[in-house]
N, C-alpha and C positions, 0 to 999 in steps of 0.2 A: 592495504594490500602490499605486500612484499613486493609484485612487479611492480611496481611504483617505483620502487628505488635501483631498477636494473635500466639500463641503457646499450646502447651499442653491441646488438646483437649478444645482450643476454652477457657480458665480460666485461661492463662496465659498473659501477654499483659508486651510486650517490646518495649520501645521507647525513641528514645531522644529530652530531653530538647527542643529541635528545635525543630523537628517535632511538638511534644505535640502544642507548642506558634502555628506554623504555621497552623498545625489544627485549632483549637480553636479561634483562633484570625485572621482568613484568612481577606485580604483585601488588595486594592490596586486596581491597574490599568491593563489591560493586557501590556504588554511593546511591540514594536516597535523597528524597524531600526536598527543599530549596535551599541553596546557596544564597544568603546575602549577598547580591552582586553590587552592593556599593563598600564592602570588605574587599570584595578581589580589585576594583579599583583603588580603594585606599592602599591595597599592597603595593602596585604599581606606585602610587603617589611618592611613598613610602623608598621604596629603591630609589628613584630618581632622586627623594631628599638626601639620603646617602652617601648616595654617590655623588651628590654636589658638594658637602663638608667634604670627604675623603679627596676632592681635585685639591684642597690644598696643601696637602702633601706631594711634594716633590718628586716627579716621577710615575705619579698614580695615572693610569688611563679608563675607564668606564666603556663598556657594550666593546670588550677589544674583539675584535673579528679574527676570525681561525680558520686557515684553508688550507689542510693540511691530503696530501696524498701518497699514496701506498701499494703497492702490488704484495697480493696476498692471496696462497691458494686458486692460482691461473684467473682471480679477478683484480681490475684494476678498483681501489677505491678513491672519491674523493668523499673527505669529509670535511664538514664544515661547523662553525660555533659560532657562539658571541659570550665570550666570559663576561658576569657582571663588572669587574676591576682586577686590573693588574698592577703591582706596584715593583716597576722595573728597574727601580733603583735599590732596592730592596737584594740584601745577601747573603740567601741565594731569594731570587724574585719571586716574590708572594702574589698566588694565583687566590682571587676571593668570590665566593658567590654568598649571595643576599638572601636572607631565607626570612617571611613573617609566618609569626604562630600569633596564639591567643594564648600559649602554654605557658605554666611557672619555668623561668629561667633557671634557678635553682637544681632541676634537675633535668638539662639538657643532654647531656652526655647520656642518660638513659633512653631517653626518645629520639635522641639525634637519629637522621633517616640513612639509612645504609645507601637512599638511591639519594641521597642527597652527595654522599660519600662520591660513589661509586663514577655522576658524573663531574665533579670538579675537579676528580682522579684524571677521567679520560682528558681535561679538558689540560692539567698540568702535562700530561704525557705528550701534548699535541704542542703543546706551548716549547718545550722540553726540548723536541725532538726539531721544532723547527728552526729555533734559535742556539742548536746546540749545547745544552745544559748539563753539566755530571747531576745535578740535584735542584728541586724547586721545594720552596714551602707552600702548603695550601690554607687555605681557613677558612670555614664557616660561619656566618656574621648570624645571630637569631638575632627578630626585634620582633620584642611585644609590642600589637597591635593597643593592651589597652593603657600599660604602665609606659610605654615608650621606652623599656631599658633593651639594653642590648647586651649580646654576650656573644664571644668569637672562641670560637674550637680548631686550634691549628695542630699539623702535621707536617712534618718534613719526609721527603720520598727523592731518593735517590733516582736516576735514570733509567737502571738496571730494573727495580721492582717496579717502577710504571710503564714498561715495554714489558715486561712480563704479563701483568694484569691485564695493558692493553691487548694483546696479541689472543690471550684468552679469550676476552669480550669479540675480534673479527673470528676464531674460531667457532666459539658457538654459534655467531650470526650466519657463518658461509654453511652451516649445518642446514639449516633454513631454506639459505639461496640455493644450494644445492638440492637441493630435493624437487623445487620451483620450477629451477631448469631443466631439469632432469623429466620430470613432470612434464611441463611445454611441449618438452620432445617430444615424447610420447603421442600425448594429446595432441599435436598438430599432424602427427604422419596417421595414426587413426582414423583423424577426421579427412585426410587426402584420400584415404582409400575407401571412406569410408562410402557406398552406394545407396541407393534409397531405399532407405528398410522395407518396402513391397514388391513385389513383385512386379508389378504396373503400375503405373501411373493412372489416376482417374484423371478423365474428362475435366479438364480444369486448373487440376494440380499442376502440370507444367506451365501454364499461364501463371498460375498464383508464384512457382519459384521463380521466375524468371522475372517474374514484372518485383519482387522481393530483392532479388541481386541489382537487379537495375537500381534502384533505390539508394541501397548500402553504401554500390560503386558512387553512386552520385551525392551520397548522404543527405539523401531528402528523407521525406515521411512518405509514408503510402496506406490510402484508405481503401481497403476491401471488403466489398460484401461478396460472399463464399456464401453459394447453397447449402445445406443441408448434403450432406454423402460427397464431398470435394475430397474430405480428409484434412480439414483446415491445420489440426497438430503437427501433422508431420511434413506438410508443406513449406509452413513458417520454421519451425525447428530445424530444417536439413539446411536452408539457402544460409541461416541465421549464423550453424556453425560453420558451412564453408567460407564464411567471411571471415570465421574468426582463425584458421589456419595461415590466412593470406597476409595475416597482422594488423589488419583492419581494424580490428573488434577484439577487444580483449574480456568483455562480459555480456551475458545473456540475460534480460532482465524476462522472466514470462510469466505477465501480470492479468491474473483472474480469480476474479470474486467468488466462484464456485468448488465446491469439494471434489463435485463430481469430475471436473472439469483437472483438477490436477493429479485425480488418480487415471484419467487418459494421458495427462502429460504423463507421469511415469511409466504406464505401462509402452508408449510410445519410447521414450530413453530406454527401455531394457531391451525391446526389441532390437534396437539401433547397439546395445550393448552385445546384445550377442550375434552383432556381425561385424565387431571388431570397433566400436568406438570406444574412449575412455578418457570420459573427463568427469570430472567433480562436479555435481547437480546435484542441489538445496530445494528442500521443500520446505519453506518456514509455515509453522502451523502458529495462529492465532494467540497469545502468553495466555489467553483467561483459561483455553484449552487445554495447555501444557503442564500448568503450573502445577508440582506435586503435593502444594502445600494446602490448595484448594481453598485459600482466605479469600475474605471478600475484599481486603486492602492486602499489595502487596507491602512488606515491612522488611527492606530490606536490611534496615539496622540490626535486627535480631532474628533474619532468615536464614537457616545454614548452608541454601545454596548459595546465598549471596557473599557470609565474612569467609574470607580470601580466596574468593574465586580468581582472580589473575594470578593467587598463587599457584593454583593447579589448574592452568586455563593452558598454558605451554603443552605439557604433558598429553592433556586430552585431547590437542587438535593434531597434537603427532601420532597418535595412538591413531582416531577413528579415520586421518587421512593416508594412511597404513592398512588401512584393510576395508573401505569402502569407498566407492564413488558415487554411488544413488544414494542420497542419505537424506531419509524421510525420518515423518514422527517417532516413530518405531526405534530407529537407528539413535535419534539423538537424544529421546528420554532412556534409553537404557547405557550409553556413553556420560549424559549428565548425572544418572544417577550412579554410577560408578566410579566415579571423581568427584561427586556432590558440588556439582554446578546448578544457576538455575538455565533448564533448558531452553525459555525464551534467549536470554540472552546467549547462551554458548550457540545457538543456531545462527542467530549473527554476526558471530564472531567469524564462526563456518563461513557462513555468506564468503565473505575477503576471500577467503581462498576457491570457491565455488566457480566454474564457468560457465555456468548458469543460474540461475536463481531460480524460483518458482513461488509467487506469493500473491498477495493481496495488491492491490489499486494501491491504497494506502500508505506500502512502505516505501510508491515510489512519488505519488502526487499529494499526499496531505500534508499543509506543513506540520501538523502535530505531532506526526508522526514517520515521515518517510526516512529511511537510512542515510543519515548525515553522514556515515562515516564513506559514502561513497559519491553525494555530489557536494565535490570541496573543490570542486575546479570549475573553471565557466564552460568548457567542454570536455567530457566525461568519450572515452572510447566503447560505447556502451550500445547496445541493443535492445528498444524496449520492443515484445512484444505484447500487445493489448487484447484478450481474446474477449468474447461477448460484448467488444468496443460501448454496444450503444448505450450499458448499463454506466458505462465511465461520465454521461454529463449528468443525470440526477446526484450520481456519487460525488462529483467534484461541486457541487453546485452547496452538498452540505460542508463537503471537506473546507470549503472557504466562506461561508457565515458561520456566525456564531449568536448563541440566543442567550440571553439575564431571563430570572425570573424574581416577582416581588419576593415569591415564598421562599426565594434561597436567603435572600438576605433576613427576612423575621426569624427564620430559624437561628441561621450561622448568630443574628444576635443576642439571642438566650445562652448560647455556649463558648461565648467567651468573652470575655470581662477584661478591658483594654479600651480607654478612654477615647484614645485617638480613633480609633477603629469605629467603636459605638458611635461617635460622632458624626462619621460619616457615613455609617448605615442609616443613621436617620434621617442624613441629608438627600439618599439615594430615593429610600422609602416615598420623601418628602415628591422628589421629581417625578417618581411615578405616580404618585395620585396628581400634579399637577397636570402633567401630559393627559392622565384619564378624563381629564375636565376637559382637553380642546378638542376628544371623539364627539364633542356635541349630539352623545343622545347613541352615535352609531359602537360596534362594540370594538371599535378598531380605525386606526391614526394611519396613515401612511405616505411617506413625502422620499423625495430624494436624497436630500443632503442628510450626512449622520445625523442623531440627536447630540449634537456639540456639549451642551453643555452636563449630560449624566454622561457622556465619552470621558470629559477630564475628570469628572467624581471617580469616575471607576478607575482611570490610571492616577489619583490624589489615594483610593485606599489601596490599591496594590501595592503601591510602597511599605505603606504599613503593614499589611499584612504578612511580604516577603518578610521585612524584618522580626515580628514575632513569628514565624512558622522557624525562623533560623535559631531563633532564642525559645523557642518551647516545642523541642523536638518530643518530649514526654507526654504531650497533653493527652489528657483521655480522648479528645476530639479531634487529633490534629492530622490523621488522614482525613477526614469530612472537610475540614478549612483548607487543607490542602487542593483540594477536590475544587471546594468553593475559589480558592485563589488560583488555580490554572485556567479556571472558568471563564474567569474575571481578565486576567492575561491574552487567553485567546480573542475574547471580544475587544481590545485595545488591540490587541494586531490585528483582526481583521484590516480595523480601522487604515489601517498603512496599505491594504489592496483597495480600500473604496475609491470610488469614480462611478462614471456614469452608467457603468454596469454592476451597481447596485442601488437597492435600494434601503428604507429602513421603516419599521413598520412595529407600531404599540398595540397588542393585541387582547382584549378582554375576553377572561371566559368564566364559571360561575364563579371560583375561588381562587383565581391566580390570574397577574398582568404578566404577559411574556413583550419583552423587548428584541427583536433579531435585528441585524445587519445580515442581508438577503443579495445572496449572488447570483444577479440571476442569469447572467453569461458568463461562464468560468473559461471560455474560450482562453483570454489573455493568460491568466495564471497557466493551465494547460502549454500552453506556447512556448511560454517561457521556460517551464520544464522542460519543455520535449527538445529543444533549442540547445540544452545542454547535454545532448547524448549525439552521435554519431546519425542514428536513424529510429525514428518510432513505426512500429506497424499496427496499425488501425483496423481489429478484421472482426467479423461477424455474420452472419446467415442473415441478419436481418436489419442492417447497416442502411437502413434505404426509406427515405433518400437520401443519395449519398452524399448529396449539397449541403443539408442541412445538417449531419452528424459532422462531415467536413469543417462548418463553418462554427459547430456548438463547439467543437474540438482540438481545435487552435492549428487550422490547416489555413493554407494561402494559394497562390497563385503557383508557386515556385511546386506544391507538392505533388506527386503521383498518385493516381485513381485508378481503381479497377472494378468493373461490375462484370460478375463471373456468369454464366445460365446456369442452372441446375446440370448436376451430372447424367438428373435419371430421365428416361423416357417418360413423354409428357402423357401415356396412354396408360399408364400404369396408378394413375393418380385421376380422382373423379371428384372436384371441387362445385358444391351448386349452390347457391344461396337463395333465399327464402325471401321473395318480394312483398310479402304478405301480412309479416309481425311487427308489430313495435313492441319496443324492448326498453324505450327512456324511460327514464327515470318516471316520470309522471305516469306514465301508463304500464307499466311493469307489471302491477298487480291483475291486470287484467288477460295477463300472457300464458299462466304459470299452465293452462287446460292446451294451451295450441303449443308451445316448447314441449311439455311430458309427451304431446302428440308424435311430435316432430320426433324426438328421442325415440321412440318407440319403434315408430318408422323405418328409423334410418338402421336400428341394429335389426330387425327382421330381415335384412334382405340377406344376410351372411353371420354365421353362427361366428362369435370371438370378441375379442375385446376392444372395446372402446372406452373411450373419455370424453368426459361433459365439461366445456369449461365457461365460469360464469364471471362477470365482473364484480362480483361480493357476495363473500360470504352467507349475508342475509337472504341474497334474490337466488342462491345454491338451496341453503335450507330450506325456502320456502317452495322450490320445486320441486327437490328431493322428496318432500313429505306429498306431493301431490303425487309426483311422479309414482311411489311405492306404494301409496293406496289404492292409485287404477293400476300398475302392472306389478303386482306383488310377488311374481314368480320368476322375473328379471334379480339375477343376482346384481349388488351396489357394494361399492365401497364409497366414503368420503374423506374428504379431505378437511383435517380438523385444522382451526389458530395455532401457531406456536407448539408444532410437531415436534418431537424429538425425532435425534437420528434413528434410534433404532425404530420409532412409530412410523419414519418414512420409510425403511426401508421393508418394513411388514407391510407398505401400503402397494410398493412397489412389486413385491414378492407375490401379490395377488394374477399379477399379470403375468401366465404362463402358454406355452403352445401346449397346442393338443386337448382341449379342455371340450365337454361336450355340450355345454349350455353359455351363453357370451356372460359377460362380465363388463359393467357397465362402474367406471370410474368417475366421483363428481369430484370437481377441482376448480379452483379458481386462477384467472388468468395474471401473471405476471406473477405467480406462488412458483412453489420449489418443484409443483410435478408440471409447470408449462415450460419449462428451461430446461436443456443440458442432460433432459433422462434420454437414455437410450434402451427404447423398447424393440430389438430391430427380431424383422419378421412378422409373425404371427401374433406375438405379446402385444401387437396393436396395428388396430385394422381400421380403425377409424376415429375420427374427434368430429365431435359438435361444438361448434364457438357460440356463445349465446351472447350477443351485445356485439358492440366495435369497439369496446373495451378503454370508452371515454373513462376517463378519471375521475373522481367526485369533485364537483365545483369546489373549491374553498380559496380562502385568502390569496394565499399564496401565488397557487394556477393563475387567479384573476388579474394578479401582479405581473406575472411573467405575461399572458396575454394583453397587457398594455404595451408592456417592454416591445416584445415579437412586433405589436400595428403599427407602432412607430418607428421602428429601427429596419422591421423587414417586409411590413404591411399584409403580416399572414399570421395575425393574432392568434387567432381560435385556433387555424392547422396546428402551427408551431405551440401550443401550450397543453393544447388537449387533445388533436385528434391524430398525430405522427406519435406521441407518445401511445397511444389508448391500440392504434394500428400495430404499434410495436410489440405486444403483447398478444394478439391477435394472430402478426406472422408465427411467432416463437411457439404458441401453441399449434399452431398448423404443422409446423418445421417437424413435430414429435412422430406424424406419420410413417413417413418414408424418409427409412432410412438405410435403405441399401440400394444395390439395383436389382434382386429381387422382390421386394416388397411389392405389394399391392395393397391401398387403400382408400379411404373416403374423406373428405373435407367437409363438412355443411355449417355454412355460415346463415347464424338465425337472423337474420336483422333486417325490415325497407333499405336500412341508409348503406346496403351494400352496393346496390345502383345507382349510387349518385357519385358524379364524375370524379369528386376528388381520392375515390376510393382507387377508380383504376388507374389516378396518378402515383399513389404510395403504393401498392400492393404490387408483388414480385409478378415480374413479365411469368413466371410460370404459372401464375394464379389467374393470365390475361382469357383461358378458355373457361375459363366460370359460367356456368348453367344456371340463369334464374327462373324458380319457380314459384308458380300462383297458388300450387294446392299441394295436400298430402300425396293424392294422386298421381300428380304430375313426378313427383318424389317419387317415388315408388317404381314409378315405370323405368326411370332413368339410374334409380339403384339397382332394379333385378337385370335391365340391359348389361352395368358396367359391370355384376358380380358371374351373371350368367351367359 
């Protein structure tokens, strides 16, 4: 980020030698695949052997430091360096930088790097200027990495042509700072005048801004659960940017897993645009979604968005930050494909200049993934907001395990032929059949401490492997081993987060052993992020309890809490539950005649659309077909596995006002139609919850509900039923959604009566009507409709 290098009200400008060339002179290739990083250490080794023979020349100095300053174009700059050697005895004194290749010396002068040039240039001008010099020699030292020879390419440069060149390089640079500035302004009197893009404030909304500035000012975190109809976008977004006028906050990070959910973010920034805001907000869309070239491996060695993209990476961000500030999917596949960028990457690039972001969990909390190029400091002036929060601890819980499976290594060892390597595929192979002998019979191992010793096999072949992936960048297989050696890497770094909040667990199933390191509190990792930013905001509809997302989420004592009421009239909404059905697991099959009953029921009393929502897909089918055999004249839609966008949005499209027979939608809960749709009004008038939306037992759950009785002594709550309830409010949440709305809740299940229900479930859901029969149903539907 370019404001990075201004200080003192915007007239100050700090930067090094490096930076400046790599500014200025950006170009090159996007890079690929792995770097041997015991090459880039040898380089290092390498310089320092250098520069220890060269101390015995007389006069020579190594790492000479360079503090040179300047006023230029109404900014003050200081710049700073470290030349590799100076030899100042030398007439006129030879300024030298250390350069390793793998290349033939023989034909150096042909590949010698223009940015090799360009800074030993700036670094003589600086040297030049501060010692007084009419003229400096410079030179360029190459050493082959694999012959050890070396070879030096010198220049002599007068005073006059290296204050020429240099003055060019702060030129183009203050092109840059200039527009920055100029920008700032802008963007900060904007956002001074800018008012709340509504008319009114809802019920709520001013609690939610105020308790959000309180926050910022105090740079804490703050967890909020917001009803349904608060307005939670524009709430968090107004307080977010008033901070950032005040100098506070210099980025907006607004992180959510939902599509739906950030075509609200923008439609909310255009509003606020067209009553006079203007800053630069980034929608980064997903790279598998972007990518024009549509491969199943990106190859950026011979992708043509990738060979010299930093050549024409300058040009495209002056261009598209010249003629917009919302800049979505839309905006930057038609700017990358006009400068042949690849558009993942030029959207990040964007990012840096952005004053807001708008993305994924991911590019802020995974480490695989999150934007390096913006936490390089221990505290970041930054704004995370976190929307649909509660989906943030299952996401983080995978963002930091990592799973081996037997079957990657049988294969990866058919495809490629490499001693060292084979060797210890076999030795890996060898531990997992060992480990599968100590399940004694059961299909699954699980202890605390890592499995130590396939930990050191796996980091014994990742060495190897990086070295051949760097030496057989050609292979017909060598995205697959690549694939396989990131794998391999992440599961050794997990390793560096283990502690007591993980566990590790050998997993058998018909044709494959899976190995994971299993996080099953990401709290600490969480913390530590959010630690590095100015303020996080923790918010959701269904955040609750708010102890427990608090405490999965890496909050303390020190943080801010808010539980908001619903905005809308509690009379308007008729929630009743069904004391009468069992719905577990066990007894399921015997429901499917008193559920189709119930469903039947419930849309008799008022013609229009509802939704059925089930805890799996199977116990959906299996009602559906009962359901449509006894009322076959109830129009259905359902809800298929692995929708496409446009199948959802045909699904959704079903759901219109004004219709004169109801419409009855089946869907499963914690899927894409119980979150984030907004059906408001009439396009839905009521949902049936069928379950309490426990999870399916497995490994795992069973793991974390040991974790929970011991650590919190609320195993089962915390593992399966605050999750199972959280899918439960979210499809409830799809009712009402304004404060006109009127509609219906019916929760199928006995275990809606048992106490710990009315401990998790929203004080608005506290007037719930339970009932023994259809009848009783019925009375209390036609009362609330008529």
């Amino acid at each position: 980020m370019i404001s990075n290098y201004l200080t003192a009200n915007n007239r100050t400008v700090s930067i090094s030698v490096k930076e400046l060339i790599n500014w200025v002179f950006l170009s090159g290739n996007l890079s690929s695949g792995v770097r041997d990083t015991s090459r880039s250490s040898e380089g290092i080794t390498i310089h320092r052997r250098i520069q220890r023979s060269h101390k015995k020349t007389d006069g020579y100095q190594s790492e000479y430091a360079l503090n040179y300053q300047t006023e230029f174009h109404s900014y003050h700059f200081n710049i700073n360096g470290r030349i590799d050697g100076v030899y100042q005895n030398s007439d006129p004194p030879l300024i030298e930088e250390i350069k390793t290749t793998g290349l033939d010396l023989s034909s150096v002068e042909q590949y010698s790097n223009d940015h090799h040039w360009n800074q030993v240039k700036c670094y003589a001008y600086l040297y030049a200027s501060i010692n007084d010099l009419p003229e400096v020699n410079v030179q360029l030292l190459y050493f082959n990495i694999h012959n050890l020879q070396e070879k030096t390419i010198s220049q002599n440069y007068d005073y006059k042509t290296l204050k020429a060149f240099f003055l060019n390089i702060l030129l183009q640079f203050v092109k840059w700072i200039d527009f920055e500035v100029q920008r700032q302004e802008v963007r900060n009197q904007s956002i001074k005048q800018l008012n709340f893009p509504f008319e009114k404030l809802r019920h709520g909304q001013d609690d939610m801004i105020n308790g959000i500035e309180q926050a910022i000012d105090a740079e804490r975190n703050i967890f909020i659960r917001a009803p349904t109809g608060i307005g939670k976008t524009a709430a968090t977004i107004f307080p977010a940017l008033k901070s950032m006028c005040s100098g506070k906050v210099e980025k907006i990070f607004y992180l959510t897993a939902k599509t739906l959910t950030r075509e609200i973010v923008i439609s909310t920034l255009n509003r606020m645009k067209d009553k006079g805001l203007h800053i630069i907000a980034l929608i980064i869309t997903a790279k598998e979604k972007i990518c024009p070239q549509k491969a199943d491996k990106c190859d950026q060695d011979s992708c043509p968005y990738a060979i010299g993209y930093y050549d024409r990476l300058g040009e495209a961000i002056w261009d598209i930050l010249h003629h917009h500030t919302i800049i979505d999917r839309v905006i930057i596949t038609q700017y990358a494909r006009k400068y042949q960028l690849c558009p993942f990457e030029f959207s990040l690039d964007i990012a840096l200049w952005a004053d807001l972001v708008v993305g994924d969990y991911n590019y802020f909390f995974d480490p695989r993934v999150y934007l390096k190029r913006f936490l390089y400091l221990k505290k970041m002036p930054f704004i995370l907001l976190v929307d649909e929060a509660h989906n943030l601890v299952s996401r983080a819980r995978e963002m930091y395990s990592e799973k081996i499976q037997l079957s990657q290594f049988r294969k990866i060892a058919k495809k490629i032929n490499y001693k060292q390597i084979n060797d210890k595929i076999r030795e890996i192979i060898e531990r997992f059949e060992y480990l599968s002998k100590m399940t004694e019979g059961y299909h699954y191992l699980v202890q605390i401490e890592p499995f130590s010793q396939l930990l050191q096999q796996l980091k014994d072949i990742s060495g190897y492997l990086e070295q051949w992936l760097a030496n057989n960048e050609h292979h017909p297989h060598h995205h697959e081993i690549l694939d396989f050696y990131f794998n391999i890497v992440f599961y050794v770094k997990v390793s560096e987060y283990y502690d007591l909040n993980y566990s590790s667990y050998l997993e058998i199933n018909k044709s494959d052993m899976v190995v994971k390191q299993f996080c099953m509190d990401p709290s600490k990792m969480i913390r530590e992020t959010i630690c590095r930013v100015r303020s996080a905001v923790f918010f959701s509809a269904t955040l609750q309890p708010l102890d427990y997302y608090q405490q999965l989420l890496g909050g303390n004592e020190l943080d801010h809490s808010l539980n908001l009421p619903s905005p809308f009239n509690p009379l308007n909404q008729k929630i009743i539950s069904t004391s009468y059905i069992d719905t577990t697991y066990r007894k399921r099959h015997l429901s499917f005649r008193q559920v189709a009953e119930i469903i039947q029921t419930s849309i008799q009393g008022k013609t229009g659309n509802y939704m059925v929502y089930f805890p799996s897909y199977r116990y959906l089918d299996s009602v559906h077909q009962f359901f449509v055999s006894c009322f076959p004249q109830v129009n259905t839609v359902v809800q298929k596995p692995a929708m496409s966008e446009l199948a959802r949005e045909k699904f959704l499209l079903n759901f219109q006002t004004g219709q004169n027979a109801s419409l009855l939608g089946f869907a499963v809960m914690g899927g894409v139609f119980s979150e984030s749709i907004d059906l408001i009004g009439d396009k839905l008038i009521g949902v049936i919850i069928v379950g309490v939306g426990l999870p399916q037992i497995c490994l795992e759950l069973n793991i974390l509900k040991s974790y929970f009785e011991e650590n919190y002594s609320r195993g089962f709550e915390y593992a399966y039923i605050i999750p199972g309830a959280n899918k439960v409010m979210q499809a409830g949440g799809r009712v009402i959604r304004s404060d006109k709305d009127r509609g219906i809740i019916i929760l199928v299940d006995s275990r809606y009566n048992q106490s710990i229900y009315d401990q998790i479930l929203p004080d608005e859901w506290s007037h719930r009507i339970s009932v023994d029969n259809l009848s009783q149903l019925k009375i209390i539907l036609d009362e609330f409709w008529h």
